[in-house]
N, C-alpha and C positions, 0 to 999 in steps of 0.2 A: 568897480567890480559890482557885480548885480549881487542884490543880496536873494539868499536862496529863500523857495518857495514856503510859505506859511502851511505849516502840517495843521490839516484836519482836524479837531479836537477830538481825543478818543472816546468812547462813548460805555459808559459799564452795560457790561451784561444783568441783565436783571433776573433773568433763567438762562440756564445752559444746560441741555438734557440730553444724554446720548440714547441713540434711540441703534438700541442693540438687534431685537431681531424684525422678522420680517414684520409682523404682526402690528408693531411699533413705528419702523420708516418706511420708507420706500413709500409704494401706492401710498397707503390710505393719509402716511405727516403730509407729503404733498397736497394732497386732496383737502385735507384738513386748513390748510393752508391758505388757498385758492377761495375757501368757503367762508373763509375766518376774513382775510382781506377788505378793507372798507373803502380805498383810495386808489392803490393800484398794487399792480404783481408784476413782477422781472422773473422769467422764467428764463433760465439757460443752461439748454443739453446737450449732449451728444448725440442720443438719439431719442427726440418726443413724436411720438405715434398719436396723434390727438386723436384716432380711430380705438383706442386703448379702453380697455371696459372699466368704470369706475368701480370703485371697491366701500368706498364711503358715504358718497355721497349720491346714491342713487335716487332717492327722491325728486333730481331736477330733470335726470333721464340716464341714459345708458351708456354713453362714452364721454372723453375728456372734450369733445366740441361739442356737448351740450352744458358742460359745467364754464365754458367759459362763453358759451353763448346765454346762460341764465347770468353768469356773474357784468356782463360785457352790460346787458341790457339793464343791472343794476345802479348801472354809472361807472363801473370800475375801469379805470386804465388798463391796459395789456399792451408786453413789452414779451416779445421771445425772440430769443438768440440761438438760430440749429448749428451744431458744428457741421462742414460741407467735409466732404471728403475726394480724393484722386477719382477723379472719373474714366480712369482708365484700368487700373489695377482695382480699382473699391466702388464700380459701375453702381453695382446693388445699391451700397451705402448710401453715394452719392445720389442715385434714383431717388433712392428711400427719404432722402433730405427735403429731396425738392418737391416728392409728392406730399411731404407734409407742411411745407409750406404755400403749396398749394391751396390745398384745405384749409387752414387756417388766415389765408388769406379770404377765404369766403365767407370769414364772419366781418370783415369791413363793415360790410352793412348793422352790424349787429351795433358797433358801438366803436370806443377808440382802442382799437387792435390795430399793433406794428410786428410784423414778423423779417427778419435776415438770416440770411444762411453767409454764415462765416467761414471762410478756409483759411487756415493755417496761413501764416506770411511762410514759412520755410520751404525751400526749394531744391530740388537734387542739382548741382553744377553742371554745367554742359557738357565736360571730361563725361561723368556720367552718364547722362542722356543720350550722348555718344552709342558709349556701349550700351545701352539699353533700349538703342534705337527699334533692332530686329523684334527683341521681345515687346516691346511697347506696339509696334508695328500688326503685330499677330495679336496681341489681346482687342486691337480694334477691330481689326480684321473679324473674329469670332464673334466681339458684340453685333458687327454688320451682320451676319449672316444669322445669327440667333434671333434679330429683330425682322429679316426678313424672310424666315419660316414663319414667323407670326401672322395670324389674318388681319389685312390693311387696317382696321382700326385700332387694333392692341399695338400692332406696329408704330403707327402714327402719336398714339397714347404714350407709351415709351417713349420713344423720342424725343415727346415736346417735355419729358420730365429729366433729361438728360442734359442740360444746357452742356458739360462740359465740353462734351463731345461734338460739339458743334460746329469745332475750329476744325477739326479733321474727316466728320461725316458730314452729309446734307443730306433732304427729301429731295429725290429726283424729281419731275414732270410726274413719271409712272406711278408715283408713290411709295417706288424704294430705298432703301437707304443706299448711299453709292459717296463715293469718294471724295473729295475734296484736293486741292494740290497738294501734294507731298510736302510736310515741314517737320521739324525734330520737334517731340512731343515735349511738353512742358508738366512735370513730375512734381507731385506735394507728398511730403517721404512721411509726413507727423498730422495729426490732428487734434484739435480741443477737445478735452476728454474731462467735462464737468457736470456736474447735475446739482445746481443752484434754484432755490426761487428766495423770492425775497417778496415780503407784503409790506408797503408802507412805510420802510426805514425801521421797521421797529421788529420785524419777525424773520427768521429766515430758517431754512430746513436744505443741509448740506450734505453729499452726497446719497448713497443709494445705489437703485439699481436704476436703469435707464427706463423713459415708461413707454413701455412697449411690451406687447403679448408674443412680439416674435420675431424676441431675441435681437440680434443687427439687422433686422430689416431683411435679410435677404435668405434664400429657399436654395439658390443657387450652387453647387459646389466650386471652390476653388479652382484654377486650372492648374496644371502642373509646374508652370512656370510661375504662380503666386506660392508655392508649398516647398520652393525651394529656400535654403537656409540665406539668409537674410535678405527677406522678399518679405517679411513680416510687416512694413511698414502699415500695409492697410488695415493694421489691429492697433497701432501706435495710438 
């Protein structure tokens, strides 16, 4: 018989400080955080907007890619975790995910920065998928035709920030978005829903609000068939 696994030693708290209103967590503990850090930082959200205006530490510039492009350039590790989201029912979200890891991919150069975008392991069952063929069907459908009212380079911009949707649209010759072969959609019903960082094993500042000036990412309204009663998942 395998003997079971050696547990971790547990570590005392040396401070443990709730950080009750806004003024106290959120923006600025992060920030504070980030600026305090001397070896490395694990940042992991749901949604991080590295385009986000600093609240604290404005002295090294004016958003969260310039605090972690002064901290990157100071030798610091950087480690971020984006929750991904259904790219079909949570398009915005999903967009919203992957245009910040985008960005945050462009400070590479700056120093040791690793970004992933994580989805949820959980799945809707194919019974399901089934019936939520039609409707899955029409929400792609709409993202196609919203993408190609756009003027070809927003078009093309979207797109390439879209990975999910890639299994069932493509960029045609023309440079429209246009069909792919018919297959039953593959649905993620839940999402990581955390707001972590950690400095060096030794500090860490746990939940909050997500950092971002706008809100989940997305401007867009719901369609009718996401406001229907248990279509909620893309808030999960």
């Amino acid at each position: 018989m395998t003997p079971p696994a050696e547990q971790p030693p547990f570590r005392s708290v040396e401070e443990f400080r709730p950080l009750i209103t806004a003024a106290e967590g959120g923006f600025p503990a992060f920030e504070r955080l980030a600026v305090e850090a001397t070896d490395h930082l694990w940042l992991s959200f749901r949604i991080f907007d590295p385009t986000t205006r600093l609240r604290l530490a404005t002295e090294v510039g004016e958003t969260w890619i310039d605090l972690l492009r002064h901290r990157l350039r100071s030798g610091l590790t950087v480690r971020v975790l984006l929750s991904d989201f259904d790219p079909i029912v949570g398009h915005d979200l999903h967009e919203g995910s992957a245009r910040s890891a985008a960005a945050l991919g462009c400070l590479e150069d700056e120093g040791d920065i690793q970004t992933m975008m994580v989805r949820h392991e959980a799945r809707v069952g194919k019974g399901l998928r089934l019936g939520f063929w039609l409707p899955a069907m029409r929400a792609l459908e709409q993202q196609r035709k919203e993408m190609n009212a756009m003027p070809p380079d927003e078009r093309a911009e979207t797109f390439a920030h879209r990975p999910g949707i890639w299994r069932y649209l493509r960029m045609a010759k023309d440079g429209r978005i246009a069909w792919r072969a018919l297959r039953l959609q593959r649905l993620f019903p839940a999402t990581f829903h955390q707001k972590i960082a950690v400095a060096d094993h030794r500090a860490a500042v746990i939940g909050g609000g997500s950092i971002s000036t706008k809100g989940a990412l997305t401007t867009r309204p719901m369609s009718a068939w996401q406001k229907r009663p248990g279509r909620m998942w893309r808030f999960m």
